[in-house]
N, C-alpha and C positions, 0 to 999 in steps of 0.2 A: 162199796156198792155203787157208788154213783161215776166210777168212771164202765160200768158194765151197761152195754146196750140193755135199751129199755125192756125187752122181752126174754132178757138173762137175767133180770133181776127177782128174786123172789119176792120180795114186796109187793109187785106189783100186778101180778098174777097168780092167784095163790094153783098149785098141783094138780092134774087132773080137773081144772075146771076148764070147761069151753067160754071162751071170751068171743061175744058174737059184735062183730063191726057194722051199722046199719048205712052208715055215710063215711066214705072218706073224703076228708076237706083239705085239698091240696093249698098251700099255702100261699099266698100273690105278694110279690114286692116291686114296687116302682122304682127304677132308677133314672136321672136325669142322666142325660146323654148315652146310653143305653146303647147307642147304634154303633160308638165307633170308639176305638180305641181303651185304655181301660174298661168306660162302662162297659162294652159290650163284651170285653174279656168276663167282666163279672157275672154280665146276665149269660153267658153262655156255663160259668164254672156252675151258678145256680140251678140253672136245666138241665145237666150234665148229673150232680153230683147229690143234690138238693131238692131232685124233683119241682124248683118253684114255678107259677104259675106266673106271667112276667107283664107289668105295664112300662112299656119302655116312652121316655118323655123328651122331647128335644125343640129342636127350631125346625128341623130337615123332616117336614114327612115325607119326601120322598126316600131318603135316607133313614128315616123308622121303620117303612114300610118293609124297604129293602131285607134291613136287618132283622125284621120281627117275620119276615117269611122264612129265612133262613132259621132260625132258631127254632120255630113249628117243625118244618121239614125236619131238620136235625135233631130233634129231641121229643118232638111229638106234645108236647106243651102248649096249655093257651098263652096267646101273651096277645095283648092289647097294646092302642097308643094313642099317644096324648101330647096334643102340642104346645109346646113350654118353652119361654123364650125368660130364662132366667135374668134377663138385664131388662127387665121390663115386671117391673112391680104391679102393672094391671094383667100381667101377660099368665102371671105368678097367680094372682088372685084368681082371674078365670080359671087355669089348669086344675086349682085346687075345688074350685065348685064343681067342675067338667067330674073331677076323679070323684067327690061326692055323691054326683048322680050315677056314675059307672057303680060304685058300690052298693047303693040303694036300688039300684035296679037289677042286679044280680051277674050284671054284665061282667064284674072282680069280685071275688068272693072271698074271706079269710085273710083280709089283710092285715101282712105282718112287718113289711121291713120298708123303710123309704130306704134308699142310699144317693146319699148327694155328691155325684160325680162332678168334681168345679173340672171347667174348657183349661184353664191353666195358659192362655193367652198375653204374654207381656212383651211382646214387639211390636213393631210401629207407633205411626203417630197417635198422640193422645188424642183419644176421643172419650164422650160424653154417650151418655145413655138419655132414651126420651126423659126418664125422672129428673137428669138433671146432674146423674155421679159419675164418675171414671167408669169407662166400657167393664175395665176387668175387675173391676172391686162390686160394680154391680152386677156383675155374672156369678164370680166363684163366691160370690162372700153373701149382699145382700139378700140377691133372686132365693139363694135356700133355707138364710136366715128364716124371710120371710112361708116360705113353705114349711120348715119346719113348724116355726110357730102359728099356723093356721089348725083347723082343727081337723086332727090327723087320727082320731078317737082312740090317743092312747100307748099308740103301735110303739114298740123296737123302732129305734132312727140308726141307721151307720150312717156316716160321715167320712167319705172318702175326698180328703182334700189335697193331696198331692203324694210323687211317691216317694217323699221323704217325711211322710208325719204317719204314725201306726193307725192303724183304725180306731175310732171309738164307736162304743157302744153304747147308747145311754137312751133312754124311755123318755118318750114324747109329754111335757107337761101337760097338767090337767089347765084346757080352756076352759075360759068361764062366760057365759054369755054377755055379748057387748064387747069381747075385748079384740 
């Protein structure tokens, strides 16, 4: 039974009953880099496929914009955006309070999935990020480190880290206050 869609299952609606829907709560997930490449492969299979509801997160709002008009048009979905400069651990921290107030104010509703698109960036010269660490270790590795572990209240995380490691799927730890 559990590989039968939800509304073929007898379990779950028993015969001849009328099952009345008063809201339906389309589900929102945020992905960092969202606008171009991969991510935006993903945020479009999402609207497409998924019906998801989208906050797309990057460094480029003019290249959010871009890409989060395009995905409206095309799929008729909300999607929101939010400026997130992963190599920047205050950059990280603000995004995360910004998407806090978007949720409490009803601006994202239902949130379900982060996925953390890493830029995947290792040529030219080595540089340094304002914190202090390697441009690319502070982008794909730290910046979502730290976003995951901010208080994300719970949600589904994917982890999209390149396209040679499979996806994982694993639940946001429970934060505790102070940490």
């Amino acid at each position: 039974m559990l590989g039968l869609p939800i509304s073929q299952r007898p379990d779950c609606y028993p015969p001849n009953e009328v099952v009345q829907i008063k809201e339906v709560i389309v589900p929102t997930a945020l992905i960092t880099g969202g606008h171009a490449g991969i991510g935006f492969e993903c945020a479009k299979q999402l609207a497409s496929r998924s019906r998801y509801n989208l906050v797309l997160a990057g460094r480029s709002m003019e290249q959010i914009n871009a890409a989060a008009q395009q995905l409206r048009t095309d799929f008729g979905i909300r999607v929101s955006t939010l400026k997130l400069d992963t190599s920047s651990l205050s950059s990280v921290r603000d995004a995360a309070t910004k998407f806090g107030a978007m949720l409490d104010s009803g601006e994202v509703d239902s949130f379900q999935a982060l996925l953390c698109n890493a830029g995947g960036y290792f040529g030219g010269p080595l540089s340094y990020s304002k914190d202090g660490y390697e441009t690319t270790f502070a982008t794909n590795c730290l910046g979502h480190f730290l976003l995951i572990e901010l208080p994300l209240r719970g949600k589904a995380l994917l982890d999209v880290k390149t396209l040679h490691h499979p996806l994982c799927l694993r639940t946001a730890p429970s934060v505790t206050a102070g940490r």
